[in-house]
Residue, then its C-alpha position, 0 to 999 in steps of 0.5 A: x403131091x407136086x409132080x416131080x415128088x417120088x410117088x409113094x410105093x404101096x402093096x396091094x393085098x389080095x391082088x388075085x380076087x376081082x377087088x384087087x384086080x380093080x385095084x391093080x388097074x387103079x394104082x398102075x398109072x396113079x399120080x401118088x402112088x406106085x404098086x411096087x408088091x402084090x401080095x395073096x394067099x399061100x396058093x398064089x405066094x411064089x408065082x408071077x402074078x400074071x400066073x396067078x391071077x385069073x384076070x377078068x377085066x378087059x385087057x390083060x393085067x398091067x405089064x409092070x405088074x404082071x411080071x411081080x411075084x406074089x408075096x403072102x400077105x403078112x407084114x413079115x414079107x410085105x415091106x410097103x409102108x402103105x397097104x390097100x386091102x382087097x382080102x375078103x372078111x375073114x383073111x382081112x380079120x387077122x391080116x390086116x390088123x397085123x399089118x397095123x400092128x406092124x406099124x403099117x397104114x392100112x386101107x381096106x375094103x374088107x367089112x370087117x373092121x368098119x365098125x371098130x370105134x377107132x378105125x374111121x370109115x371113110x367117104x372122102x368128101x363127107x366125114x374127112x374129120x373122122x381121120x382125126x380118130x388116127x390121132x389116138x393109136x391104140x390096139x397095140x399099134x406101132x406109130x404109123x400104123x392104122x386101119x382106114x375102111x371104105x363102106x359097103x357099096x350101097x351105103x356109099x351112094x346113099x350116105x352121099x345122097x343123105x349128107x346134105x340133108x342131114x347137115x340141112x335139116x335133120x333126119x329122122x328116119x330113112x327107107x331104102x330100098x336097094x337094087x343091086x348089080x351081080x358085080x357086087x357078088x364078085x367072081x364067080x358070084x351069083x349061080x347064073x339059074x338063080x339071076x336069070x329072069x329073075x330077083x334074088x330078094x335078099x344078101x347076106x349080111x348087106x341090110x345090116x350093112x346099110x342100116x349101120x354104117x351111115x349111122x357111123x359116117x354122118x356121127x360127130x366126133x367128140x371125144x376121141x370117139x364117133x358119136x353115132x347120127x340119131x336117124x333110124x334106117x330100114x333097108x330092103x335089098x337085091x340083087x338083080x340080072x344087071x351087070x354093074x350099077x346098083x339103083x337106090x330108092x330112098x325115102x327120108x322124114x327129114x327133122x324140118x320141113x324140106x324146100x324144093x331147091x335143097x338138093x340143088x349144089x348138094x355136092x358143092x356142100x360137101x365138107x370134103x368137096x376137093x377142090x377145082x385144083x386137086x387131081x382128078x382121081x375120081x368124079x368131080x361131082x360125087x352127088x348130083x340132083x338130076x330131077x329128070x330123067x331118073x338115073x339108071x344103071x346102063x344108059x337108054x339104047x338106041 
C-alpha cells in the first residue's frame, strides 16, 4: 500500500479475550489497516472497551482504542468490511459464517472452520496459491465475502519447517513431539497446581490439530479443491511450565534421500517469501537452519 493510500478500516472480534487484546496491539499502528470497531459478547456490548476488557499485556490498552464502545459481534452492527477474528470455537461457528454471508472478508484464529474445503488455511509464505479457492464463492456468500484461517500454533512452526522439504524430496512420514508454553492455554488458562513442577502430557483436540492440517497446507490445488500432502503425521503434545514459545522435535522419513545442506536458505525457498521490498510486518526469515545451539524458548541467562 503506498504511504499517503487511506488505510483500510477493520473491526476486531472478540477484542476483550487475550487473542484479541494481541490483535488490538498489532492493528493499533499497522501501515495497512485501521482498528476503527471492536466488537465482543452481549456482556461487553455497550461499555468502553477499556471498561470491558480486562487488560492483560504490558502497558494499558491502545488509547484510541480504549475509548471505542464495544459492539456485538453480528454483522447487522459491525460495519467493516474487514474482520479479524479472535472468537474462541463455538462463538466463531456461527459468527463468523455470518459475516461472510453478509459479504464480509473474514480473517480468523478460530479452529473452527480450518478445515472447510473452500476456506484456505493460510501461511503466507507457504501455500499463498490456496487464496485462489476465494475464486469460487460458495456457501450462500455475498460477493466479497470469505473466510481466511490461520493454523493452530504448533502446526505453523512445524508446516514451516516441512515445507522445504517437502518441495525438495518428498515426505513420507513425520513424528513430532511438541512441547508447549501456557500462553497457548489463554487466560486464565492451565490451573497453576497442575503446571507447576510439572508436565501435562496431553491438550485437548491439539494432536488432531497437527496431525491434519499441515496435510491441508502442503495439498496442492487442483480443481477448485485442496488435494491434501500424502505424508502421515504422528504427534504427541504438552504442555509444559514455560511462559511463551513452544519447542518442537521432529523426525521426518523424506521421499529421497536428504543431503546435509538442504536446510540451508530453506526460507529463501519459500514461494511466499515477501520480498526485501515489502514492509516489515513480521520476521524476515520465518525459517531458519541454525544447527548449533539448538533453539529454546527463553534465551541462556546470564
Amino acid at each position: 500500500m503506498a504511504e499517503k493510500e487511506q488505510k483500510i478500516p477493520v473491526a476486531v472480534l472478540g477484542a476483550t479475550g487475550l487473542v484479541g487484546q494481541r490483535l488490538v496491539t498489532l492493528l493499533v499502528e499497522h501501515p495497512w489497516f485501521e482498528i476503527a470497531e471492536v466488537a465482543a459478547s452481549e456482556r461487553s456490548a455497550g461499555k468502553p472497551y477499556e471498561q470491558a476488557v480486562r487488560w492483560r499485556l504490558p502497558g494499558p490498552p491502545p488509547g484510541r482504542v480504549a475509548s471505542m464502545t464495544v459492539l456485538p459481534a453480528h454483522p447487522d452492527h459491525v460495519a467493516s468490511k474487514v474482520v479479524f477474528s479472535a472468537l474462541d470455537a463455538r462463538a466463531a461457528e456461527s459468527a463468523e459464517a455470518l459475516f461472510a454471508q453478509a459479504g464480509r472478508a473474514v480473517i480468523s484464529n478460530a479452529r473452527t472452520h480450518r478445515m472447510a474445503a473452500p476456506v484456505p488455511l493460510l501461511i503466507p509464505e507457504v501455500n499463498p496459491s490456496h487464496l485462489a479457492l476465494l475464486d469460487n464463492p460458495s456457501g450462500g456468500r455475498r460477493e466479497g465475502g470469505f473466510i481466511v484461517t490461520n493454523p493452530n500454533c504448533s502446526t505453523i512452526a512445524l508446516t514451516l519447517a516441512l515445507a522445504p522439504c517437502a518441495q525438495h524430496c518428498g515426505i513420507e512420514e513425520v513424528v513430532v513431539t511438541t512441547l508447549q508454553a501456557i500462553s497457548g492455554a489463554g487466560y486464565p488458562g492451565v490451573a497453576a497446581l497442575d503446571m507447576v513442577d510439572n508436565v501435562v502430557p496431553w491438550i485437548s483436540g491439539e494432536e488432531e490439530k497437527i496431525q491434519r492440517e499441515p496435510l491441508k497446507i502442503l495439498g496442492r490445488l487442483q480443481a477448485g479443491r485442496i488435494e491434501p500432502a500424502a505424508m502421515r503425521i504422528s504427534a504427541q503434545v504438552h504442555r509444559v511450565p514455560v511462559c511463551d514459545g513452544h519447542l518442537l522435535t521432529v523426525h521426518l522419513r523424506p521421499g529421497r534421500d536428504l543431503s546435509p545442506g538442504t536446510g540451508d536458505g530453506a526460507d529463501r525457498r519459500l514461494p511466499g517469501r515477501a520480498p526485501a521490498s515489502a514492509p516489515a510486518l513480521g520476521p524476515r526469515a520465518p525459517a531458519r537452519n541454525r544447527p548449533r545451539p539448538r533453539p529454546a524458548p527463553t534465551p541462556p541467562r546470564p
